[in-house]
C-alpha positions in Angstrom: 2.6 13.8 12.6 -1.1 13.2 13.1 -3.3 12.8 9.6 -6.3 15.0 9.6 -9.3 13.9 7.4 -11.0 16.5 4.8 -13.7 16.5 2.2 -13.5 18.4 -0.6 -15.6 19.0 -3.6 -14.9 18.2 -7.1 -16.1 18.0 -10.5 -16.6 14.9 -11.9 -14.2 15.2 -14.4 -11.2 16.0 -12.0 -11.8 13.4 -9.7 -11.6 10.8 -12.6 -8.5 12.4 -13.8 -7.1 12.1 -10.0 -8.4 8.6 -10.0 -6.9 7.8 -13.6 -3.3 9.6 -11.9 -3.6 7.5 -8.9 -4.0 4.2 -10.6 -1.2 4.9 -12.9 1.2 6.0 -10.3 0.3 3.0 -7.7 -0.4 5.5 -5.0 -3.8 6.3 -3.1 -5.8 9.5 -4.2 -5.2 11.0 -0.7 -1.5 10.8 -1.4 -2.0 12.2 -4.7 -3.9 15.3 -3.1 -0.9 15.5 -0.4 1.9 15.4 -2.9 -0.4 18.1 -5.4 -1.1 20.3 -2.1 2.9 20.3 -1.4 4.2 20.9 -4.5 1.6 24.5 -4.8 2.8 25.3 -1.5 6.3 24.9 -2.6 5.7 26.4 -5.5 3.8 29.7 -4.1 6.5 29.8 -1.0 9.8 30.3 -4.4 7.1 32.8 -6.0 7.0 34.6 -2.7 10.5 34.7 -2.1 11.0 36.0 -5.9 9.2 38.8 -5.8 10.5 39.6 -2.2 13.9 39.1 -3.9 12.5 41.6 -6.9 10.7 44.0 -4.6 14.5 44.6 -3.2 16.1 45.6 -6.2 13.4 47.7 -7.9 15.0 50.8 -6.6 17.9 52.8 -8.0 21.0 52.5 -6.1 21.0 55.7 -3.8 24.1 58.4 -4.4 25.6 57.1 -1.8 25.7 53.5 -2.7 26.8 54.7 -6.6 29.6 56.3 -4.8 30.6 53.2 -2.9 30.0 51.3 -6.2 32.4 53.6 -8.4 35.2 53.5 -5.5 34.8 49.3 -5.9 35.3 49.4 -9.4 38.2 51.9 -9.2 39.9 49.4 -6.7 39.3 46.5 -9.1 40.5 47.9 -11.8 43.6 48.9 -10.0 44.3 46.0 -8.5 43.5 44.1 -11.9 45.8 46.2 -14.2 48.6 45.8 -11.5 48.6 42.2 -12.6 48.3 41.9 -16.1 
């Protein structure tokens, strides 16, 4: 894959703290910023598949899917007090 160059702005504070990271983890700022960059996007793709996740089981189960839930737990039971 082909690197792409970029300039950003920072504070003068950050960019000593990235530099101060850097040094202590033997890497180059640039590979800081890429392994910062893919762990947010990481991070934001879970939070989006969370609430996607959430967003499906806001609603109350329909009648028709209570109905299909209370014949499930019928057959369990059933078929768990035929074996103790």
């Amino acid at each position: 894959m082909a690197n792409v160059k970029t300039a950003i702005s920072l504070e003068r504070p950050l960019l000593e703290q990235v530099d101060e990271a850097a040094q202590e983890l033997g890497i180059p700022r640039s590979h800081l910023f890429v392994l910062a960059v893919e762990e947010f996007l990481q991070r934001r793709e879970n939070q989006q598949l969370l609430d996607a996740i959430n967003a499906a089981y806001v609603d109350s189960p329909d009648p028709e899917e209570e109905a299909r839930m209370a014949a499930m737990q019928r057959k369990q039971r059933e078929m768990v007090e035929g074996s103790w």
